[in-house]
Residue, then its C-alpha position, 0 to 999 in steps of 0.5 A: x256689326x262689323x260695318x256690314x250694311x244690307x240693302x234689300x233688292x229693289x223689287x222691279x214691279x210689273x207694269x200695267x198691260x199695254x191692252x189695259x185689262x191690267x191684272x184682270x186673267x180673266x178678260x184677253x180682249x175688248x168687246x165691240x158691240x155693234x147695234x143696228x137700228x132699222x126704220x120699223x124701230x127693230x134693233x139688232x145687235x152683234x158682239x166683236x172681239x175685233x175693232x176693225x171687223x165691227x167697223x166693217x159690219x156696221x159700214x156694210x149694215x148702214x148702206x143698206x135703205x132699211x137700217x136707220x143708224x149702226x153704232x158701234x160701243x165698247x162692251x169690255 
């Protein structure tokens, strides 16, 4: 061996995805689960791929006299 040293390449190593699914492909964004209770113990609910939109909808849904409370959860 002549001296000659071989040093293996530093591999970079992927980092965690900003959105935190990490290496998940199957999922590409959370799920928002907005569940409206109403005054007659009725409950409904709607799933959202947007934050902002399930917001939106649950702030329309609780100025209404019938709905008791909205809640909004994350799904996935």
């Amino acid at each position: 061996m002549n001296g000659v040293v071989t040093v293996p390449k530093k591999v970079n190593s992927k980092k965690k995805e900003a959105n935190g699914f990490g290496k998940d492909r199957r999922r590409k964004h959370h799920h928002f689960l907005v569940t409206v209770f109403y005054a007659d113990g009725e409950r409904f609910g709607r799933v959202y791929t947007n934050k902002e939109k399930a917001t939106r909808f649950a702030e329309r849904q609780r100025r209404s006299p019938v709905v008791k409370s909205a809640r909004i959860s994350l799904v996935s």
